[in-house]
C-alpha positions as semicolon CSV with decimal commas, in nm:
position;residue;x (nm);y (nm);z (nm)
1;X;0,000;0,000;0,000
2;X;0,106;0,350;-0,015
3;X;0,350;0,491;0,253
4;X;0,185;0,594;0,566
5;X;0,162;1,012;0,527
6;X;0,223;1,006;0,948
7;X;0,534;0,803;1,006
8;X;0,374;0,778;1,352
9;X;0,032;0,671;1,240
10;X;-0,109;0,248;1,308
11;X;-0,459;0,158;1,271
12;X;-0,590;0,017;1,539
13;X;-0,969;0,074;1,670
14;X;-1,147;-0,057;1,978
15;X;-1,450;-0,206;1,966
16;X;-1,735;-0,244;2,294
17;X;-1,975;-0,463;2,178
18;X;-2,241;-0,747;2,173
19;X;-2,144;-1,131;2,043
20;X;-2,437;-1,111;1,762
21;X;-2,775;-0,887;1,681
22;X;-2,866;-0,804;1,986
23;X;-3,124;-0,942;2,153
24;X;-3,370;-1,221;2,015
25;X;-3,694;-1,014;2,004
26;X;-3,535;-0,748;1,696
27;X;-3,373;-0,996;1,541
28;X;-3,449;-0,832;1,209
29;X;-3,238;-0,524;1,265
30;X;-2,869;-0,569;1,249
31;X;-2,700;-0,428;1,578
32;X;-2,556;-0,154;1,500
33;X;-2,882;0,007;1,367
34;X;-3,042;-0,142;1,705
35;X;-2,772;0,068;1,878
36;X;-2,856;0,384;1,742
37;X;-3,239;0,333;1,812
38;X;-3,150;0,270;2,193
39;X;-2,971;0,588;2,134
40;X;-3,261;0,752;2,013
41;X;-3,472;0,675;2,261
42;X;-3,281;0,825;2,492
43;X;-3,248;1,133;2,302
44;X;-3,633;1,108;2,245
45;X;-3,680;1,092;2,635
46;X;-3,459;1,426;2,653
47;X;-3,643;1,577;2,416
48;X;-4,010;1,499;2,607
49;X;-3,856;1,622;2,931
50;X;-3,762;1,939;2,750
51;X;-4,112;1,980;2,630
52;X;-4,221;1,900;2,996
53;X;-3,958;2,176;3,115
54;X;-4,132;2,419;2,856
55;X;-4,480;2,338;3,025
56;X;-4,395;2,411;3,359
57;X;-4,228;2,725;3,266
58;X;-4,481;2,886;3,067
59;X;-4,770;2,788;3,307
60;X;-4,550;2,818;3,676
61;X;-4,365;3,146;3,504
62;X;-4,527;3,327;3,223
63;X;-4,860;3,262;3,250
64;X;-4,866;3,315;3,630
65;X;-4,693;3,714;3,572
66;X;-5,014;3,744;3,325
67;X;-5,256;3,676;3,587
68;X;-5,307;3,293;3,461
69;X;-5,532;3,385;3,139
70;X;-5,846;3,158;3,075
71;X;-5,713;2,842;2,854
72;X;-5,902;2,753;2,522
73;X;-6,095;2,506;2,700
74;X;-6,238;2,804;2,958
75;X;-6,036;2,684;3,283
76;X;-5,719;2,840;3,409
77;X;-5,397;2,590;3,516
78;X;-5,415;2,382;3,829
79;X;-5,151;2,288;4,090
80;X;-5,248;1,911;3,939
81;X;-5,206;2,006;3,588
82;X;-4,865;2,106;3,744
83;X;-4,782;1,851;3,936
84;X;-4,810;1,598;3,658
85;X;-4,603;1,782;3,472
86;X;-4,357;1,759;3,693
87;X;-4,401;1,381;3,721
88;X;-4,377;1,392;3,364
89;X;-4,003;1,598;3,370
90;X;-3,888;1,358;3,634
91;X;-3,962;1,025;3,438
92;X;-3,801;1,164;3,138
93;X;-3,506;1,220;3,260
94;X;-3,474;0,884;3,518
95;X;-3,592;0,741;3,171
96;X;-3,324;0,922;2,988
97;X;-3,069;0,768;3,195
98;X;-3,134;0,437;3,264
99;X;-3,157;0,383;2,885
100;X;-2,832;0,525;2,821
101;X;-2,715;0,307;3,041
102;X;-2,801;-0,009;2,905
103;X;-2,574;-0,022;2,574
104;X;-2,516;-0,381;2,623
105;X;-2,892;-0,427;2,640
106;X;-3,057;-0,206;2,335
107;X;-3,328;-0,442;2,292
108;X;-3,425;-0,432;2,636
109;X;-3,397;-0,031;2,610
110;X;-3,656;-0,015;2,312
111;X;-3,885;-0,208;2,508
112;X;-3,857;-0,003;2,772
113;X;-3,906;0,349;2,527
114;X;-4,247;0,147;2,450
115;X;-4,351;0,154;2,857
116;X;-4,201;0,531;2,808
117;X;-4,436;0,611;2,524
118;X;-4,781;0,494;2,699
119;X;-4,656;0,654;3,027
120;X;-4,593;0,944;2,892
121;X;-4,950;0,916;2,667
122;X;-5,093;0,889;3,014
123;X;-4,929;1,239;3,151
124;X;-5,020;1,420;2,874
125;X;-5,381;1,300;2,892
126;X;-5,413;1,373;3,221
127;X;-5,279;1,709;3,213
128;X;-5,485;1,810;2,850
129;X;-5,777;1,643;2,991
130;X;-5,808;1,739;3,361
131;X;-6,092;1,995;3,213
132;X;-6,181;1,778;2,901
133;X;-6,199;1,930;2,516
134;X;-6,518;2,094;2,515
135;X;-6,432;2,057;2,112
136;X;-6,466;1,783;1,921
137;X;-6,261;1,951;1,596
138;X;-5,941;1,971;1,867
139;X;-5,702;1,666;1,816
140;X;-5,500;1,547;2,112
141;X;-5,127;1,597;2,165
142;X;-5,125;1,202;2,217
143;X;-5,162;1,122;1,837
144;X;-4,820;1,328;1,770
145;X;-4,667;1,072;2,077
146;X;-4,819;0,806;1,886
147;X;-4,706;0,923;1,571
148;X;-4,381;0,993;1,612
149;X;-4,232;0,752;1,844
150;X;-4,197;0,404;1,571
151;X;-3,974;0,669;1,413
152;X;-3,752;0,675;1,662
153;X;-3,727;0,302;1,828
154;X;-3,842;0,086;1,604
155;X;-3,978;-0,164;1,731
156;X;-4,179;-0,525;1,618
157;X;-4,500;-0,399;1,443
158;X;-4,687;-0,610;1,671
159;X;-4,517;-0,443;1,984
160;X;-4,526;-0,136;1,803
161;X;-4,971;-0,148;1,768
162;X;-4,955;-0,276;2,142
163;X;-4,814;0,022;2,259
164;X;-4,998;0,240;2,040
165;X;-5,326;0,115;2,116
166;X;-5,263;0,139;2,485
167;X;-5,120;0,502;2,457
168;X;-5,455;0,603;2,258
169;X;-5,663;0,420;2,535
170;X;-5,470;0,675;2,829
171;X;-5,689;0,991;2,666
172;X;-5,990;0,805;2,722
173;X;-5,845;0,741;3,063
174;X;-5,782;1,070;3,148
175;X;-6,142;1,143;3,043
176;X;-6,291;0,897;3,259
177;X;-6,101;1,036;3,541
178;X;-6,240;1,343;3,518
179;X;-6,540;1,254;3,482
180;X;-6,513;1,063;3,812
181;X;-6,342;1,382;3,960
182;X;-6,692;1,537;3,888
183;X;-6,623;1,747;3,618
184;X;-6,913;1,901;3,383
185;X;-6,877;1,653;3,055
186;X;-7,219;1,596;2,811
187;X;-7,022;1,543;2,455
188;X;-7,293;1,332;2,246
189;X;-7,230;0,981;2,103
190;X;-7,084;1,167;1,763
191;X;-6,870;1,408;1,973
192;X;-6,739;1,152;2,143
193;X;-6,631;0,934;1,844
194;X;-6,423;1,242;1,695
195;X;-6,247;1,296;2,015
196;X;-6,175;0,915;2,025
197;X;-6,124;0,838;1,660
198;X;-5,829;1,032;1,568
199;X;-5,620;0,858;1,849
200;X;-5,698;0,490;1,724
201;X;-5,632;0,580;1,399
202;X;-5,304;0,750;1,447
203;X;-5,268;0,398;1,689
204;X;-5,322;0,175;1,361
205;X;-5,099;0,433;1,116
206;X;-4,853;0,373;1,366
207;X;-4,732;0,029;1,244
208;X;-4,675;0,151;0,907
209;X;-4,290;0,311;1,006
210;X;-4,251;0,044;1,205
211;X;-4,305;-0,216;0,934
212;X;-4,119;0,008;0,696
213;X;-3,818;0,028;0,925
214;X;-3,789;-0,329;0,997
215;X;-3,811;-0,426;0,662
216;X;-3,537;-0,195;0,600
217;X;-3,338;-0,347;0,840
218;X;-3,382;-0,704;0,710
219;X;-3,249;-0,555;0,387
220;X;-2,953;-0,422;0,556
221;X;-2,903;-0,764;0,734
222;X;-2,944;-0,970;0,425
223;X;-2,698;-0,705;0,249
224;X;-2,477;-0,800;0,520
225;X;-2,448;-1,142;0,450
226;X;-2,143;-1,263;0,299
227;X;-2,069;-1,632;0,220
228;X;-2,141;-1,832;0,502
229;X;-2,106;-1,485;0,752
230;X;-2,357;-1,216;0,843
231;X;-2,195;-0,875;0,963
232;X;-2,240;-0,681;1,274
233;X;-2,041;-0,364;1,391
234;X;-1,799;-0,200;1,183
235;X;-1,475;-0,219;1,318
236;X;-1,291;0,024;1,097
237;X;-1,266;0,186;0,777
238;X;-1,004;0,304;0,553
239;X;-0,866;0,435;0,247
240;X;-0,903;0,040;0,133
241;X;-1,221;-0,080;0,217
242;X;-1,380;-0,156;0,610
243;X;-1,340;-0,421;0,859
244;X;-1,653;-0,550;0,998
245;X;-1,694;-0,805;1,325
246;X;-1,912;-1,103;1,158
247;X;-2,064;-1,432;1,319
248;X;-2,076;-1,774;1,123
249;X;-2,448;-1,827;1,071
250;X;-2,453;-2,216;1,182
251;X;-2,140;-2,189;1,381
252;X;-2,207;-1,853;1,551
253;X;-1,821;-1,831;1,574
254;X;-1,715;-1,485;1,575
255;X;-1,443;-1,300;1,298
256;X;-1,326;-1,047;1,162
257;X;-1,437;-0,944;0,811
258;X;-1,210;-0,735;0,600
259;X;-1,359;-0,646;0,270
260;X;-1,313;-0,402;-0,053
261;X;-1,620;-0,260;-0,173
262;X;-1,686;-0,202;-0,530
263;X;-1,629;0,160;-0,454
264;X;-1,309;0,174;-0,422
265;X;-1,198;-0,017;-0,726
266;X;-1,375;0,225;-0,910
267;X;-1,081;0,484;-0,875
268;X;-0,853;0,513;-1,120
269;X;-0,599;0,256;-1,181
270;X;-0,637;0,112;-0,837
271;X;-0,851;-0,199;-0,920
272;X;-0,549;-0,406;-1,006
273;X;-0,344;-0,282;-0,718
274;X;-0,554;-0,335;-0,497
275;X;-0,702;-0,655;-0,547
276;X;-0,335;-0,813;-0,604
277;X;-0,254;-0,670;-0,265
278;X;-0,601;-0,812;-0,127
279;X;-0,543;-1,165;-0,281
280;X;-0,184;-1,167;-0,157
281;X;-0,226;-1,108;0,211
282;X;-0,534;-1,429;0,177
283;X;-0,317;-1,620;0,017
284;X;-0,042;-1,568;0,253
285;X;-0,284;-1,546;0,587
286;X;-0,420;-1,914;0,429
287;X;-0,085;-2,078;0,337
288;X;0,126;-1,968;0,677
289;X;0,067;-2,230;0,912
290;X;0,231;-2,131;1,205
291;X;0,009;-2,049;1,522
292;X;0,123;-1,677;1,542
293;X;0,001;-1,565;1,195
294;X;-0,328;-1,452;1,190
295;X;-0,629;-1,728;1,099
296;X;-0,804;-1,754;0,809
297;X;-1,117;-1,874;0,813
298;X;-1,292;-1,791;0,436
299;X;-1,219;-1,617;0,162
300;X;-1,471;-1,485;-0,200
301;X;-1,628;-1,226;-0,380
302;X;-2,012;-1,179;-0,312
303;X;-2,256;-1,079;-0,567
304;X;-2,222;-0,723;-0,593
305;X;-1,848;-0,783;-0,640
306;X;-1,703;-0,707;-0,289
307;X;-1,372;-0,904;-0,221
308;X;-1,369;-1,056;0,125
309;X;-1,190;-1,242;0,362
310;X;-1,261;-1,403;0,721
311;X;-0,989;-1,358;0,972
312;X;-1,005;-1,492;1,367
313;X;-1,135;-1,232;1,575
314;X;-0,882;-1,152;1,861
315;X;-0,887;-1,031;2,201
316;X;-0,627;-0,832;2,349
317;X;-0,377;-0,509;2,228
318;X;-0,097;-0,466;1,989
319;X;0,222;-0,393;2,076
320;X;0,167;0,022;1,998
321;X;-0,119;0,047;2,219
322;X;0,087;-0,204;2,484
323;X;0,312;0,050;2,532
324;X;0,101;0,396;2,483
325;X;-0,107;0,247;2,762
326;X;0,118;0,055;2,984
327;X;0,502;0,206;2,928
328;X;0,800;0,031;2,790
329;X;0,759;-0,354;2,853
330;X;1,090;-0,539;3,048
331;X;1,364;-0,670;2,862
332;X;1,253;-1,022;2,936
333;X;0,927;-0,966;2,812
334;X;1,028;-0,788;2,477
335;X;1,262;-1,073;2,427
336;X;0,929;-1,353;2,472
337;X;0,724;-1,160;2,250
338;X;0,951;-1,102;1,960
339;X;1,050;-1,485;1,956
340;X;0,686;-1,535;1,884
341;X;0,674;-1,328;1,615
342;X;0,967;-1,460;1,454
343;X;0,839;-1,795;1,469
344;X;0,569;-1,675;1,187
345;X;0,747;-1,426;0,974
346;X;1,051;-1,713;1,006
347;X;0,776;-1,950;0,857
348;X;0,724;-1,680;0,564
349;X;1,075;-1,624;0,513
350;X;1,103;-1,980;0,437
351;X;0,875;-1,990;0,175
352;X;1,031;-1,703;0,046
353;X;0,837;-1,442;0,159
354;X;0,884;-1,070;0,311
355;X;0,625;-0,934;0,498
356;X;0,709;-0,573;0,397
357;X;0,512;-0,390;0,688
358;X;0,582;-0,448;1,029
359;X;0,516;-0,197;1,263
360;X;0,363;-0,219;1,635
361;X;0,018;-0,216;1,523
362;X;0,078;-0,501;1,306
363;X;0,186;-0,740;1,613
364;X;-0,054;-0,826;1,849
365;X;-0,023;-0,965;2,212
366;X;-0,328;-1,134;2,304
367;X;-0,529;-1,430;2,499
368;X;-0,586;-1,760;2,303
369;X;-0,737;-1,993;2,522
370;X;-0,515;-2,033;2,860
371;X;-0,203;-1,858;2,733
372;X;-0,167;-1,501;2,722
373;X;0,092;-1,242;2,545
374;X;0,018;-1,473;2,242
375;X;0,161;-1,277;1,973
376;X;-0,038;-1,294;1,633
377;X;0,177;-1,118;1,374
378;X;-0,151;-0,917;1,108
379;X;-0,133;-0,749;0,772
380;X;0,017;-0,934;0,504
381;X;-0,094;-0,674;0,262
382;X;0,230;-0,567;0,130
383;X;0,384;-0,956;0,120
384;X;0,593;-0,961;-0,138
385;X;0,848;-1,285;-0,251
386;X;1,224;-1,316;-0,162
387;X;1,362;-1,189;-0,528
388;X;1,639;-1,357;-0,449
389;X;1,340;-1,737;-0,494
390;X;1,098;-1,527;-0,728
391;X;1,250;-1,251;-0,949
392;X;0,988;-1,187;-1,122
393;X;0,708;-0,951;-0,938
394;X;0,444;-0,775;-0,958
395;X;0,420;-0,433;-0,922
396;X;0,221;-0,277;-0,680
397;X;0,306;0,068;-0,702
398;X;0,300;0,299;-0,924
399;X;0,686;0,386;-1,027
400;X;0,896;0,537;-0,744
401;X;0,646;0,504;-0,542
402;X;0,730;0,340;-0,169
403;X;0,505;0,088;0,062
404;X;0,545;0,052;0,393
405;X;0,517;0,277;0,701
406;X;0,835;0,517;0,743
407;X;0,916;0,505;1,076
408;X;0,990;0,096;1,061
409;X;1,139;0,072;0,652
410;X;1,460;-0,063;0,632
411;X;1,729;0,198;0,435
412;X;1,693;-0,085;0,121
413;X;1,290;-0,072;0,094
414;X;1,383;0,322;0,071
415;X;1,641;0,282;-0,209
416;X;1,502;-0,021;-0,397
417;X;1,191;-0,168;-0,275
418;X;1,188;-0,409;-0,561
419;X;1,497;-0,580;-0,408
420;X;1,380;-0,683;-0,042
421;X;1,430;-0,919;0,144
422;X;1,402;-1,100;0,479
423;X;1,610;-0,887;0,649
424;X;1,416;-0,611;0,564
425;X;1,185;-0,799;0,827
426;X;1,448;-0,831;1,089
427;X;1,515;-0,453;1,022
428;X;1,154;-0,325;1,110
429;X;1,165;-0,624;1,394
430;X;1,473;-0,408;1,520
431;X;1,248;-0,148;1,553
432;X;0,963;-0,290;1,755
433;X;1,241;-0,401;1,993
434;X;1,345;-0,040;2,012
435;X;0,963;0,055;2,037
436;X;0,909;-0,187;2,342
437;X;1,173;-0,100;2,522
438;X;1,178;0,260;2,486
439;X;0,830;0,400;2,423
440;X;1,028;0,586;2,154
441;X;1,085;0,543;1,766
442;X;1,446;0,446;1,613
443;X;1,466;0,801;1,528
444;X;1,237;1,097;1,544
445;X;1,161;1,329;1,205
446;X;0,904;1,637;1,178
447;X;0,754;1,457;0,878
448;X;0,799;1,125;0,619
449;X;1,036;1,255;0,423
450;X;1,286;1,361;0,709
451;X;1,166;1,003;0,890
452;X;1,283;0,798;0,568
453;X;1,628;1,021;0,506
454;X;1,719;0,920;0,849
455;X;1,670;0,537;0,796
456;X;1,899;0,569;0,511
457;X;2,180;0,799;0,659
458;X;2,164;0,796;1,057
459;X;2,329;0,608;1,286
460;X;2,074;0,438;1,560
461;X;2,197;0,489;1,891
462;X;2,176;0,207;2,143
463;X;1,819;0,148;2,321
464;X;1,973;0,122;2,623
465;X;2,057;0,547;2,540
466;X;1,656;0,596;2,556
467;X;1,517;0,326;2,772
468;X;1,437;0,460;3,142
469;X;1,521;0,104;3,236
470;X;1,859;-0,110;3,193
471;X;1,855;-0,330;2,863
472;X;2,095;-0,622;2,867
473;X;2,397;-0,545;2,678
474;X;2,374;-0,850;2,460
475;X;2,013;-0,729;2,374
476;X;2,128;-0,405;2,288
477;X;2,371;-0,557;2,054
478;X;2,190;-0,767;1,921
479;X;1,878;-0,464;1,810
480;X;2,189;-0,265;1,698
481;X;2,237;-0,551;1,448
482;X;1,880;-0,547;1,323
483;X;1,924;-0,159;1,247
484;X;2,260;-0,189;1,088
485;X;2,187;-0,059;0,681
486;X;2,387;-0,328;0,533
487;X;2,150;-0,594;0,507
488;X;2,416;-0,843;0,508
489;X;2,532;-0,684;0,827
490;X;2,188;-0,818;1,000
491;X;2,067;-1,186;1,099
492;X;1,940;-1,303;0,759
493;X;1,575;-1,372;0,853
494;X;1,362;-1,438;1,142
495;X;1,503;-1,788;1,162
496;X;1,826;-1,639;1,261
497;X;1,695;-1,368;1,481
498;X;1,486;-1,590;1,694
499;X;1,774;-1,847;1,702
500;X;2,010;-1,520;1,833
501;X;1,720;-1,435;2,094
502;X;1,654;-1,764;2,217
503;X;2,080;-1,749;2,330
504;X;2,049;-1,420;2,528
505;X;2,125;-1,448;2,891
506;X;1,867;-1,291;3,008
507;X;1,664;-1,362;3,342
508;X;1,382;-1,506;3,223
509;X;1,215;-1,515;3,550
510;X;1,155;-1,150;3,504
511;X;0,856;-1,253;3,263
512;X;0,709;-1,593;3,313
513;X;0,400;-1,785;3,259
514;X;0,289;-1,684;3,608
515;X;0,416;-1,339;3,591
516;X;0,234;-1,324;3,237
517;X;-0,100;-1,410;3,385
518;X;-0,092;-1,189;3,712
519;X;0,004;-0,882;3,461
520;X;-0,280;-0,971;3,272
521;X;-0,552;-0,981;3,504
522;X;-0,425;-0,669;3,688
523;X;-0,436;-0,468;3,345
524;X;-0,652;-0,661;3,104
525;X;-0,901;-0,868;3,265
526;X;-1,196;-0,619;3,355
527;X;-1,136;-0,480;2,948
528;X;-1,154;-0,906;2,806
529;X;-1,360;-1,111;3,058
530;X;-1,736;-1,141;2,920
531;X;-2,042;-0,998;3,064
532;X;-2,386;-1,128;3,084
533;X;-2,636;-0,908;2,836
534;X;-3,009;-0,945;2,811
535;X;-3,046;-1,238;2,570
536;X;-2,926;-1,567;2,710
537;X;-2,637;-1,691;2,484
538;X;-2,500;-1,369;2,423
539;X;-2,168;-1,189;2,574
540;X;-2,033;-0,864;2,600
541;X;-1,657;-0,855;2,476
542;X;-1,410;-0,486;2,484
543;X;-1,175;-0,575;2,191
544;X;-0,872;-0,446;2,068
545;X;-0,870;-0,540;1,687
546;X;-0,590;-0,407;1,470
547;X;-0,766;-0,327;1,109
548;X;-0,422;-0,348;0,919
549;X;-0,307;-0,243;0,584
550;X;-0,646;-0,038;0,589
């Protein structure tokens, strides 16, 4: 891909979530739309406590310095008229928040905005009809409540005429109520049916959004559906296409979904870039077996001609947010993560190929079953084959262009990035050593440019110079020797590199198993352990998910 325009930049995005659509009863709307309706009804209970706000003012503040003017229906405002009201602001706003509060329940919170809607039906009747309509041609405020609300949390049509029926039913509530409070009220049988009519109606027109919405949302979920996988949330989106958390539909296992849409290989010239680049990092992700290269799970093109592939979804952080969030990670520890990640790229460099883009974001320390600070290495988008097994290559940029991300190129990606090899690896590798240790990057630069001059003409100086913490001096060598710009001056591959790590003296006590697991539950466990949610099977996961080459 083209070179990063922030030599500092990764592409990382966490995602709080729900394993699958939430909840069982709207099934038919994906869940991120289901989401933004609990969010609406939350905004929609704001929005009624405002009004509520506006009622008490006018009749508590404005009306009451004008002497309390006769309303349209003859009567003047009554402490009860005001004390519902006030009822009615309080609700709203207990309403407001307890809704907001259940994001890992949305379905549960639309069902609750239904309860909202004929409460609220009831408050308004009450205070509209504590002297009843003495007009028949007046419509009540309750068929804009009715009205309005499938709009905003759409919910099952069925649910939806429940609710609406039972909201219309609160003005003929508040009727009989004052009629039992004694108040004069002789409408005839036809007067009667126009006050009542409008609100059943309105009760019955009410499904119609409601069915439109849901079908809409079936449409999006069926859109969704690719291969044998139905997406969820969008993870994150790029100049490439968008990652997208997906569930198997018999399997319900989760993954991540990384797709091109036709969109993009609309632009210009890009079509054959990018789906070589696409193809390459499936092909690589499928033939790799070792257990720290990312999964594979599927791989096609679905009928409106998006490319897609299915990658294991994982839990944890990469090694750029490890140390934004945590600081510079011991010696010992460094030293057990890189082996793992030379384990797969030693795999690729053995079948003669150069993963071309490693950077922090690109490694990934997380929990696979028991075992944690399992290092997946991501992002084979810019793999390219050893020239020195496959000379003849395609390109994938346009001429003198450069891939890769500046702050972790090796000085001969810079000068000839047909000619790569392995220990172009080992030299970016060199740098996430330096990045672990140090919180800081090889060498700092204003801009790309400046950050790419200084791979090709600097000296590195020894992390031990930056670290705030000592760094074995065999360690420090041994990094110096993945930065020297001689490739031939550098181990030849990850094969060699993990060989030359696995020989350091260094106390490995300082990060074991044990020590590995303690870190991770003081740090990591409250962000990764699942949480009940409102429909039985489901969980609720924070993950870390590095988006790659987008």
């Amino acid at each position: 891909m083209p070179a990063d325009l922030n030599p500092h930049r990764s592409q990382s995005i966490t995602l709080s979530g729900e394993g699958g659509i939430f909840g069982t009863s709207q099934g038919s709307l994906p869940g991120d739309l289901l989401e933004s309706a609990r969010a609406r009804v939350s905004i929609a209970c704001l929005v009624v406590a405002g009004l509520w706000l506006y009622v008490l003012v006018m009749n508590e503040g404005v009306y009451r310095l004008l002497g309390r003017p006769i309303l349209t229906n003859g009567m003047t405002w009554t402490t009860a008229q005001t004390v519902f009201s006030a009822i009615g602001l309080v609700f709203a706003l207990a309403t407001a928040w307890w809704v907001s509060s259940m994001r890992d329940r949305p379905a549960l919170a639309i069902d609750v905005g239904l309860a909202f809607e004929v409460a609220t039906a009831l408050l308004v009747g009450l205070v509209t009809e504590w002297f009843p309509r003495t007009s028949s041609t007046t419509v009540s405020w309750i068929c804009v409540v009715i009205l309005l609300y499938p709009a905003i949390a759409p919910a099952s049509p069925g649910k939806t005429l429940v609710a609406a029926l039972a909201a219309a039913t609160m003005d003929v509530l508040a009727l009989a109520v004052a009629v039992f409070r004694g108040v004069p009220f002789h409408p005839t049988a036809f007067e009667i049916m126009w006050i009542v009519l409008p609100l059943y109606v309105c009760a019955i027109l009410a499904v119609v959004p409601a069915t439109v919405i849901r079908g809409l949302g079936r449409q999006v979920r069926k859109a969704r559906e690719l291969g044998s996988y139905t997406l969820q949330e969008r993870l994150g989106v790029g100049g490439m296409g968008e990652v997208y958390r997906a569930t198997h539909r018999l399997l319900a296992r989760p993954a991540a979904i990384k797709l091109i849409t036709p969109g993009v290989l609309a632009r210009p010239g890009a079509e054959r870039i990018v789906i070589e680049r696409f193809r390459r990092e499936a092909e690589a992700a499928a033939t790799l077996r070792s257990p720290h290269t990312i999964e594979l799970y599927d791989f096609g093109v679905s009928d409106d001609g998006t490319f897609y592939y299915v990658m294991e979804l994982l839990e944890g952080v990469d090694f750029e947010k490890l140390v934004k969030r945590f600081g510079p990670v011991s010696p010992a520890r460094a030293i057990y993560l890189l082996k793992q990640a030379c384990d797969s790229l030693g795999e690729a460099h053995a079948r003669g190929l150069v993963h071309r883009d490693l950077k922090p974001s690109n490694l990934f320390a997380c929990r696979m079953g028991l075992e944690v600070d399992y290092v997946k290495v991501l992002d084979f988008g810019l793999v390219k084959n050893d020239p020195r097994v496959a000379p003849e290559q395609v390109r994938l940029t346009a001429v003198d262009a450069i891939s890769g991300t500046p702050a972790f190129m090796a000085p001969e990606m810079i000068s000839d990035g047909d000619a790569v090899g392995p220990a172009a690896d080992v030299y970016a590798l060199g740098c996430v050593a330096y990045w672990l240790l140090t919180g800081k990057f090889v060498f700092e630069a204003p801009n790309p440019t400046a950050m790419l001059l200084r791979h090709l003409q600097s000296t590195p100086e020894p992390a031990s110079a930056s670290a705030a913490q000592p760094v074995p001096e065999a360690l420090d060598a041994l990094i110096l020797a993945c930065l020297a710009k001689d490739p031939a001056g550098r181990p030849a591959n990850a094969i060699q590199l993990g060989r030359k790590l696995n020989g350091l003296n260094v106390d490995s006590s300082d990060w074991s198993e044990e020590v590995a697991q303690g870190w991770w539950l003081a740090h990591l466990a409250q962000r990764l352990e699942p949480e009940p949610t409102s429909d039985s099977g489901g969980h609720r996961e924070v993950i870390t998910l590095t988006a790659g080459g987008f």
